[in-house]
C-alpha positions in Angstrom: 38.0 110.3 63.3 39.5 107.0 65.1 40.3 107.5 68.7 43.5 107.4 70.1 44.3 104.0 72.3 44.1 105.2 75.9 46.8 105.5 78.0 47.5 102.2 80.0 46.6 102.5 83.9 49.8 103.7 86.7 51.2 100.6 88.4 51.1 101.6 92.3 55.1 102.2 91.8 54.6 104.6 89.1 51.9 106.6 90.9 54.1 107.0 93.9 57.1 108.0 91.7 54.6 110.7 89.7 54.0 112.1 93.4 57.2 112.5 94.4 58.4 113.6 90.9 55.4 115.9 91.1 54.4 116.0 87.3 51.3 114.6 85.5 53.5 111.9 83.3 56.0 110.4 85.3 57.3 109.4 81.8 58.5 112.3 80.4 62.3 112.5 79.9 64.7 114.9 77.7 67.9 113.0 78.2 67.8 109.7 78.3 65.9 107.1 75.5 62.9 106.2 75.0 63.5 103.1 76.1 65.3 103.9 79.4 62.3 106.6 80.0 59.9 103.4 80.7 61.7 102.3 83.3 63.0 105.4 85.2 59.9 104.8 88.0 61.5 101.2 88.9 64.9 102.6 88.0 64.2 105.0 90.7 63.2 103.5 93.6 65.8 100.4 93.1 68.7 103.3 93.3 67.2 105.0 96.1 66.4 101.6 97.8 70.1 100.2 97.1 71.9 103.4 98.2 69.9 103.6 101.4 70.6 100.1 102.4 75.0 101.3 101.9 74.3 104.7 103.3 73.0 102.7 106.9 75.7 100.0 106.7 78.2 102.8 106.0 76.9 104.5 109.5 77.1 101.3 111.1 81.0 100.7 110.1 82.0 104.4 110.1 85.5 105.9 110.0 85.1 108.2 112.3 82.4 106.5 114.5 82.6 102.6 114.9 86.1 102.1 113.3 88.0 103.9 116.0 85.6 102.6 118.9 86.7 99.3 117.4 90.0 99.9 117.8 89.8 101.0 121.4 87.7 97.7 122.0 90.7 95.6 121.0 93.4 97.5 122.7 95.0 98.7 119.1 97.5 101.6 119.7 96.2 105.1 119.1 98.3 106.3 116.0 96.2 104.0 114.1 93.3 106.1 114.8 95.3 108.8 112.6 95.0 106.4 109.2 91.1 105.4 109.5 89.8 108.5 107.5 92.6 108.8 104.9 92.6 105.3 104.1 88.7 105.1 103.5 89.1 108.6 101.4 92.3 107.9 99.5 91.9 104.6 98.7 88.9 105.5 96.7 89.8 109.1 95.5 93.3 108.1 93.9 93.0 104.9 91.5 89.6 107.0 89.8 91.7 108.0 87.2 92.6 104.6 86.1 89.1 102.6 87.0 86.9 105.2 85.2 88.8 105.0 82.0 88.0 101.2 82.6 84.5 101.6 83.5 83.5 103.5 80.7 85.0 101.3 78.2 81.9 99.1 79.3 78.5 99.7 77.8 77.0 98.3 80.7 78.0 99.5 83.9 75.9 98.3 86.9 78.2 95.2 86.8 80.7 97.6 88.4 78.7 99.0 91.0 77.5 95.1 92.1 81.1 94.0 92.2 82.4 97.1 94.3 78.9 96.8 96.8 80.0 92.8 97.3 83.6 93.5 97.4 82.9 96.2 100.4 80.1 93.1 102.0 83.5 91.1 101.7 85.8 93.3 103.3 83.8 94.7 106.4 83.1 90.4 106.5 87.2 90.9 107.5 87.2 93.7 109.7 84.6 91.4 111.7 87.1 88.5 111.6 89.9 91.2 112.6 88.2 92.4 115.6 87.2 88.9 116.7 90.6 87.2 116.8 93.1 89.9 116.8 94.3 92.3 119.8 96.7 95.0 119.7 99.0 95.9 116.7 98.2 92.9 114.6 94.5 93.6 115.6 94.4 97.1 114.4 96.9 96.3 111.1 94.2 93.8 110.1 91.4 96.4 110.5 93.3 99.0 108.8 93.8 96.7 105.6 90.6 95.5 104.9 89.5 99.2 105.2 91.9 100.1 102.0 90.3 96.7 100.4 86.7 98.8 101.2 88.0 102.1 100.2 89.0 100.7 96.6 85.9 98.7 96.1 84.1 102.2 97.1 86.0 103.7 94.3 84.9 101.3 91.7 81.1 101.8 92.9 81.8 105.4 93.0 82.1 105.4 89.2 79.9 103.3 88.3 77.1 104.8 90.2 77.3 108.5 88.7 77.3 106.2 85.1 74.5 104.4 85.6 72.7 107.6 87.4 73.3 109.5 84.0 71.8 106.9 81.9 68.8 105.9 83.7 67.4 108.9 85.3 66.3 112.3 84.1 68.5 115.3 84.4 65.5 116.8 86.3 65.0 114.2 89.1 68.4 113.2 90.3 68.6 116.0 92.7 65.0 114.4 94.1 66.4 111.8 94.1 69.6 112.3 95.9 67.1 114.0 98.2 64.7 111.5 99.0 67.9 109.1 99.4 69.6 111.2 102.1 66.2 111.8 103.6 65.7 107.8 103.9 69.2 106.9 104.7 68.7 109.8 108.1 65.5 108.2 108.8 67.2 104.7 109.5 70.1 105.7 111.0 68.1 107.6 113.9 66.5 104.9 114.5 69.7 102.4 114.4 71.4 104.9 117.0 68.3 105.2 119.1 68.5 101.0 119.3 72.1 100.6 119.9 70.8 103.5 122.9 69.5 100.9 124.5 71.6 98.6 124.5 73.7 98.3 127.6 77.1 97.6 129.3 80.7 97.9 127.8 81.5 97.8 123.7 83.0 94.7 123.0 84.9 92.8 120.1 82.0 90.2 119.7 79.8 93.7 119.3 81.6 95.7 117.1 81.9 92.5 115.2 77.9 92.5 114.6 77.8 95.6 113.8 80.1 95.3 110.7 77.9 91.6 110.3 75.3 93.6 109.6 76.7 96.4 107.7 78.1 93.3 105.5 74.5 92.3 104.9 73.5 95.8 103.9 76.0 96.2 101.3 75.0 92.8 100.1 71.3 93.9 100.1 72.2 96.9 98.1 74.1 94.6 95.7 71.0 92.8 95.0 68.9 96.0 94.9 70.6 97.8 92.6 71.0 94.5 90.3 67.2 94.7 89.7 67.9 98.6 87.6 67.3 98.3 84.0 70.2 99.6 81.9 70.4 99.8 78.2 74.1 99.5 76.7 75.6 103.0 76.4 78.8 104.6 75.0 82.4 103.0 75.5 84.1 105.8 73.2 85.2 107.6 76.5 87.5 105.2 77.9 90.2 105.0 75.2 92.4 107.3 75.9 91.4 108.9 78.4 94.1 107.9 80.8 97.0 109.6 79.1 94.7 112.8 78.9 93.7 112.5 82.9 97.5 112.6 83.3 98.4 115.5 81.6 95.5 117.5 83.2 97.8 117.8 86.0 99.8 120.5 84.1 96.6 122.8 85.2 98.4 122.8 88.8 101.3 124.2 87.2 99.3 127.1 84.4 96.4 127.4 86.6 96.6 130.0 89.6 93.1 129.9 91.2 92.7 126.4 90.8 96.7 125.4 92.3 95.5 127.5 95.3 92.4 126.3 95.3 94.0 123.0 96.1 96.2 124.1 98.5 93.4 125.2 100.6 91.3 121.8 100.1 94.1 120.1 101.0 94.5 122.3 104.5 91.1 122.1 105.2 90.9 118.1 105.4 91.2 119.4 108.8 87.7 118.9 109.1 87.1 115.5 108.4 90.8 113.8 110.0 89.5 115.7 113.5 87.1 113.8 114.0 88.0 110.4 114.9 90.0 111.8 117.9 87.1 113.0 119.3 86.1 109.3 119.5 89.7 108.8 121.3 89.2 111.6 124.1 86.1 110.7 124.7 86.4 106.8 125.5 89.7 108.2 127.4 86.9 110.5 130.0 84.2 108.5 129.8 85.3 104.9 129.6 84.0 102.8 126.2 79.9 102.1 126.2 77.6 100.9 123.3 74.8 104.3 124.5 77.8 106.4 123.6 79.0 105.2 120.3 74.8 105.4 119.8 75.1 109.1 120.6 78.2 110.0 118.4 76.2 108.1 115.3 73.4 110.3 116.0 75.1 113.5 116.2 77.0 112.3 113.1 74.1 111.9 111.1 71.8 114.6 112.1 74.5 117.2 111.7 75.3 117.7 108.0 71.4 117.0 107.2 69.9 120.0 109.2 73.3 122.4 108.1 73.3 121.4 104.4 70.7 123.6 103.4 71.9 126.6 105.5 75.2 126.2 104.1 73.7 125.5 100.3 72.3 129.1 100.9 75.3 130.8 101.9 77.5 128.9 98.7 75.4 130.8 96.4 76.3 134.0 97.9 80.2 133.0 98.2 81.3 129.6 98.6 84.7 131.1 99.8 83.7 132.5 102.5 81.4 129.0 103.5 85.1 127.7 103.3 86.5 130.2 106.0 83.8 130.0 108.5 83.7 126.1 108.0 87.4 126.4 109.1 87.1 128.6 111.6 84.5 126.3 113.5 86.2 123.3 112.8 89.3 124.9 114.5 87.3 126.4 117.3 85.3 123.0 118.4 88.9 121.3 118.3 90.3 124.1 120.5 87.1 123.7 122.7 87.7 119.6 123.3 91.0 119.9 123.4 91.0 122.7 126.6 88.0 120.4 128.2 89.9 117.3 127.8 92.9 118.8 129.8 91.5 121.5 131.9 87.6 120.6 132.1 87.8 117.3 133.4 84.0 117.0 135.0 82.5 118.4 131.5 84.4 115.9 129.5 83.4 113.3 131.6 79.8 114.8 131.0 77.7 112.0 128.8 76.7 114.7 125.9 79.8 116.5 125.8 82.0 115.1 122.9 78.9 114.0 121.3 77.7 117.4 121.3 81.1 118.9 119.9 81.3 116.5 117.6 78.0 117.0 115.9 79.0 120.6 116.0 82.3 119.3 113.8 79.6 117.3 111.9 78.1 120.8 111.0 81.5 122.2 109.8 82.4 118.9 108.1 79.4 119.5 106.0 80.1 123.3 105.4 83.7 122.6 104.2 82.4 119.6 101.9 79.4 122.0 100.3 81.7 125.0 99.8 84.6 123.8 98.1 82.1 121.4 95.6 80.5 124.6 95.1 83.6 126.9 94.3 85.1 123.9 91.9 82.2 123.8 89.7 81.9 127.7 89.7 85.6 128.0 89.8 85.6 125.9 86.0 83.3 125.6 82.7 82.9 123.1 80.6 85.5 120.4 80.0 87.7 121.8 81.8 85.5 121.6 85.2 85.9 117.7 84.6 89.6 118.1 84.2 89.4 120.1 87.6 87.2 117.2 89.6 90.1 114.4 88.3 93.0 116.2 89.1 92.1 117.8 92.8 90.6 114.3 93.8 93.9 112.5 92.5 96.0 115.1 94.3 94.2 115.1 97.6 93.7 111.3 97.5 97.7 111.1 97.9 97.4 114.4 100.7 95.0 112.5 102.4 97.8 109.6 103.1 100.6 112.2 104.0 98.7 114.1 106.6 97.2 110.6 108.2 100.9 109.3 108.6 101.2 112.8 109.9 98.8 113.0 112.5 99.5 109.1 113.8 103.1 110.3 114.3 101.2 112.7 116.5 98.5 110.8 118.2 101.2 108.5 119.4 103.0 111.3 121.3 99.0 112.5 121.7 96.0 112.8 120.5 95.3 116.5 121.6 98.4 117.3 120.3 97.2 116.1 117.1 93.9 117.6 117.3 95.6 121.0 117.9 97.6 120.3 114.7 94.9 119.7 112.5 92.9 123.1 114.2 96.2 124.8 113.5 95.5 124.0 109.6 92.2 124.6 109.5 93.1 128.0 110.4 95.7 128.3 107.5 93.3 127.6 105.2 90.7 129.9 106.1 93.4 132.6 106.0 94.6 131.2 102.6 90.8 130.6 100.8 90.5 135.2 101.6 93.1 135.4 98.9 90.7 132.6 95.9 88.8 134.6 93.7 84.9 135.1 94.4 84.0 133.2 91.9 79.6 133.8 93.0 80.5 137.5 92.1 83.0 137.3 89.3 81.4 134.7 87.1 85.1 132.9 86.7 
């Protein structure tokens, strides 16, 4: 009886990926082809390589970190702090509609993501430019535009990425693999805020400026990383007409109950993400504008949501509505708490860790508010009609998002604890409102 040709030795890269995969044959898919299968190891670690190198750049040139530091450094008025966040959510969240239909009338789609990673390279290139020639109004206006060119080149990658995800890795290992990416991306961004640490004096333009330099760099790295991913043409049936259909999902806001109020209170508990740049604001107000500071918000920022996540992940599975009330209630509460310090506490606002501190502590909320409601929308639907449930909240809020940040600059130019107390005041609403969702963990809606 012949013998069967043995099996060809593990490159290095496909023994490490058999580790981390932890299974015998690091070849062995059920979703994707044949052909794709041979190429998940490099598949792997290009993704993982590429979205590592964005996640750092992304701490680096943060909208609720470095953007409003920036602004400060350049003497930009404060209601433009109110527009950083729901200009680098909306502009990314609202045109999906329109660029997935175009995406995925492509059969190959890493193009997409490549453009969108250069297109953000080019546009944090601008904010650099901004910060370096500009002052005041015009300084800030400039800033706040090439963040809605980022924003929609962030939607573009958006797409793409979860396309090329599903076609070149195994059902089975994209949680790993968003794993091991978040676990990389913490890695380096502790030790990028441990180096900016050291780094002394006053923040200035020429700084800030760098920083996005580099960011820039990062996003161009990723560009080239993710261009080195193997992927085979797929589908393009799903961008025909799927426009007109995404459009009249929106009648499920009008037939839909749970879902219109589970909208409602999404949309109130944005709270938790437009907070947080006003920390930044308070805190440069008490303690004056230093590179060690902006070090230790970008620490807290990215330590917070990865030691919570899996705390929070536990308590979803029980009931993701009530993840959504206590997330709330703690954003609301550590607004209330800087808000009192800032007026009444003046020696422990001027404290070094103070807002840091708080502000990882709205880091932990953040996180709990994102997990919960991702949680209760894919309980909350089945089937087709969960997709229809994704496109139509993220169009929705997109367009929320630029109402309550026109909103809150209104306020933040009157003041920014004023605005803060707004935002803690919804917060609140919306944990009151989310007691009345369904509990969908129990009820199997």
């Amino acid at each position: 009886m012949p013998k069967s040709d043995p099996k060809p030795p593990r490159t290095p890269l496909e023994s490490i990926y058999a580790w981390i995969a932890n299974e015998e044959d690091a070849r062995v898919c059920r979703d994707i082809s044949d052909k794709a299968c041979r190429e998940v190891p490099g598949n792997f670690f290009a993704y993982l390589a590429a979205n590592a190198c964005t996640k750092v750049g992304d701490a680096l040139a943060n909208a609720k970190t470095t953007l409003p530091w920036a602004l400060g450094a350049i003497g930009a008025p404060v209601a433009l702090v109110g527009m950083l966040v729901p200009l680098r959510e909306s502009g990314s969240l609202l045109p999906q509609l329109g660029i997935a239909v175009w995406v995925r009338r492509q059969a190959i789609r890493k193009t997409f993501w490549i453009l969108g990673s250069l297109g953000q390279a080019a546009s944090l290139a601008l904010m650099a430019l901004a910060v370096l020639a500009l002052e005041g109004w015009p300084g800030g206006l400039a800033l706040l535009a090439a963040l809605a060119a980022f924003s929609l080149c962030r939607g573009l990658a958006s797409v793409a990425s979860k396309d090329v995800l599903g076609k070149t890795i195994p059902k089975e290992r994209r949680g790993r693999l968003s794993g091991w990416t978040e676990a990389a991306a913490g890695v380096l961004v502790v030790g990028v805020s441990l180096l900016l640490f050291f780094l002394s004096g006053e923040g200035s333009a020429r700084i800030y400026a760098g920083l996005f330099g580099i960011a820039a760099v990062l996003w161009i790295a990723g560009a080239a990383l993710f261009a080195t991913i193997r992927e085979f043409p797929g589908e393009t049936d799903g961008g025909k007409s799927g426009l007109r259909e995404a459009f009249r999902q929106l009648a499920l806001l009008r037939d839909d109950k749970p879902f219109r109020r589970f909208v409602v209170v999404r949309s109130l508990l944005l709270c938790s993400a437009l907070t947080a740049p006003f920390f930044i604001v308070l805190s440069r107000e008490a303690q004056g504008d230093s590179m060690r500071m902006l070090a230790l918000f970008i620490f807290a920022n990215g330590i917070a949501s990865s030691l919570s996540a899996p705390l929070w992940g536990n308590f979803a599975d029980r009931s993701s509505r009530r993840v959504m009330q206590a997330a709330a209630v703690l954003t609301a509460a550590v607004a209330g708490v800087a808000a009192f310090s800032y007026l009444y506490l003046e020696s422990l606002a001027a404290a070094t860790a103070w807002y840091p501190f708080l502000f990882g502590i709205l880091g932990i909320a953040h996180a709990g508010v994102r997990l919960g409601r991702k949680t209760y929308l894919v309980d909350l639907g089945r089937g087709n009609k969960r997709t229809a449930y994704v496109a139509v909240s993220n169009t929705l809020i997109g367009a929320v998002l630029l109402f309550t940040g026109l909103l809150t600059s209104i306020l933040a130019a009157w003041s920014p604890v004023g605005a803060i107390l707004t935002l803690s005041a919804l917060g609140l609403a919306g944990a009151v409102l989310a007691s009345s969702l369904p509990e969908v963990q129990k009820s199997g809606a």
